[in-house]
N, C-alpha and C positions, 0 to 999 in steps of 0.2 A: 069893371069886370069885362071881360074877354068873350064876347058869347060864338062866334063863330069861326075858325080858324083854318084857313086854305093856303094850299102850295100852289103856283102858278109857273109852268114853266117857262123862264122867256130867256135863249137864248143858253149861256152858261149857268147860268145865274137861276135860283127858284126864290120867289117871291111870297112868303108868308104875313099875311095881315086880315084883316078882318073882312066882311064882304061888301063894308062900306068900303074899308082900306084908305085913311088917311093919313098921308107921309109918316106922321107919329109913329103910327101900326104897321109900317113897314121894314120887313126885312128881308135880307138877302144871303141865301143858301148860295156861295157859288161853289170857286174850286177847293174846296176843302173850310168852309165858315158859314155861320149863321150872323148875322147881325141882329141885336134882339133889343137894340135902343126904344124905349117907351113902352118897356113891357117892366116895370119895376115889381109886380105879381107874380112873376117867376113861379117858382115853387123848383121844380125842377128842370133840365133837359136833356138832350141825347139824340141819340140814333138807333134805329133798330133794319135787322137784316134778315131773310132766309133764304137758304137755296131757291133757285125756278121752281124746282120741279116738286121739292113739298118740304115738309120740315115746320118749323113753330118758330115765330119771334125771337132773335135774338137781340135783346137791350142793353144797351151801353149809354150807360149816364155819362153825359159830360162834365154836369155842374149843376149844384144846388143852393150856390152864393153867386151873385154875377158880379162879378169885381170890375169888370167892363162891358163894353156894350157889343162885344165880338168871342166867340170862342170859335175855335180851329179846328175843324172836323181832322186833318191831317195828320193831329200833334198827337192825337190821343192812344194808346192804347186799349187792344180789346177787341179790335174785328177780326183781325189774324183770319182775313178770307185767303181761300184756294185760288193760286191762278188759274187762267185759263176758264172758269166758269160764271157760270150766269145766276143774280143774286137780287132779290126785289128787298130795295131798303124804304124807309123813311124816317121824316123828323119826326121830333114831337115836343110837346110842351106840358109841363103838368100847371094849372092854376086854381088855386080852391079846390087843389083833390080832384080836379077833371082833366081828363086826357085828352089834348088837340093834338092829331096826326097830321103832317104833311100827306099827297100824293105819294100813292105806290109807286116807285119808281124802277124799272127795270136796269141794270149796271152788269156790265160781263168784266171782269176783269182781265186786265191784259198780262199776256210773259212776259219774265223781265228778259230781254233781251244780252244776246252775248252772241261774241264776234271774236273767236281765235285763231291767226294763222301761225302755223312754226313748220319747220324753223324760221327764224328772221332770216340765215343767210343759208343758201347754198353754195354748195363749192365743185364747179368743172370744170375736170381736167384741162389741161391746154387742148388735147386734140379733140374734144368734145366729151361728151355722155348724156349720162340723163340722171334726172333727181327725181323726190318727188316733194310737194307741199300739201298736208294737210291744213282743209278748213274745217272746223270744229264753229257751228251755231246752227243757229233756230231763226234764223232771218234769210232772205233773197239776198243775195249779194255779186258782184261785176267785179272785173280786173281787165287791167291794160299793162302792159309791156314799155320799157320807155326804151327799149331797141328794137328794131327787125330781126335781129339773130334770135334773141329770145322766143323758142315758141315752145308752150303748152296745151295741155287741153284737160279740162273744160275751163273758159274762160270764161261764165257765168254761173249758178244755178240756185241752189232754195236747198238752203241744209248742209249738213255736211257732206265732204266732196275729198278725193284722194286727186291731185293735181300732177299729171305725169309732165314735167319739163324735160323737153330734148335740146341740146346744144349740138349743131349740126359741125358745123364749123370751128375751125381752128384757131386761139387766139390768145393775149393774156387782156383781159378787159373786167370791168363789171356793169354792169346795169341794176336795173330793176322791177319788180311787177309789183303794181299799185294796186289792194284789195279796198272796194268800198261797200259798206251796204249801209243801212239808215243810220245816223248818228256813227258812223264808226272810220275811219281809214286806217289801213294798215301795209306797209311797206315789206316787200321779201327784197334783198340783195342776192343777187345774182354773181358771183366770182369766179370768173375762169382763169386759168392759168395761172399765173404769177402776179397775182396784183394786190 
């Protein structure tokens, strides 16, 4: 029997076992799993959540048979949290009809990120002009030029952004302007004149 039951947090990882806690009685909460090896008393498990700022328990059963010694906090359906906000969870475990909670944990969830430039190409004139390029996302993002003729402005910023390109000079060429921000690159082609 199971008499005392702790979350410890160390590192990615939270550590559930008893407060003697012998390897047997160890498991490990990390990115998305519990390991529950030497607890064959089961009864049941899960996760439970509520907003920061108030709200009531919400519980989500994992599993009520353990067919292995790992279930996957990631795979499961049933949290369907809001991005962007802040949400205190924890484990738990039911054995002989008693409820062991992990540590309240505090988790903010993150945007999913997105990074879109268009057009891919623009097209000026032989004697020059101007264009422009939309950035469309929710991330910082930088760009460089792979000619000196190429110039625009803004060549950094945070958000969406209307990018005024000027081709000053006369020519038939193309180049490029290299957009990066976290996880993403994306390339505009640049076409002047006849190419």
């Amino acid at each position: 029997m199971i008499n005392s039951i702790f979350f410890v947090q160390n590192g990615p990882h939270y550590s559930l076992g008893t407060k003697q806690g012998t390897s047997s009685q160890t498991k490990i909460l990390g990115t998305g799993g519990l390991n529950i090896k030497g607890y064959k008393d089961v009864d049941t498990y899960g996760m439970q959540h509520k907003l920061e700022s108030s709200g009531s328990w919400t519980t989500t059963v994992i599993g009520s048979t353990l067919t292995t010694d790992y279930f996957d906090v990631s795979s499961f359906p049933g949290f369907n949290l809001s991005e962007d906000t802040s949400y205190h969870y924890r484990s738990f475990i039911i054995v002989d009809s008693v409820y062991y909670y992990g540590d309240t944990l505090l988790i903010t969830t993150l945007v999913t990120p997105y990074f879109n430039v268009s057009p891919s190409t623009i097209y000026i004139p032989q004697m020059g002009g101007t264009s422009t390029i939309e950035v469309d996302t929710n991330l910082t993002w930088s760009s460089i030029p792979t000619s000196a003729w190429i110039t625009y402005f803004p060549e950094y910023g945070t958000g969406n952004q209307i990018i005024n390109v000027s081709i000053s000079t006369q020519g038939d060429r193309s180049g490029a302007i290299f957009f990066t921000a976290p996880d993403f690159n994306i390339s505009v082609t640049i076409a002047q004149g006849n190419v």
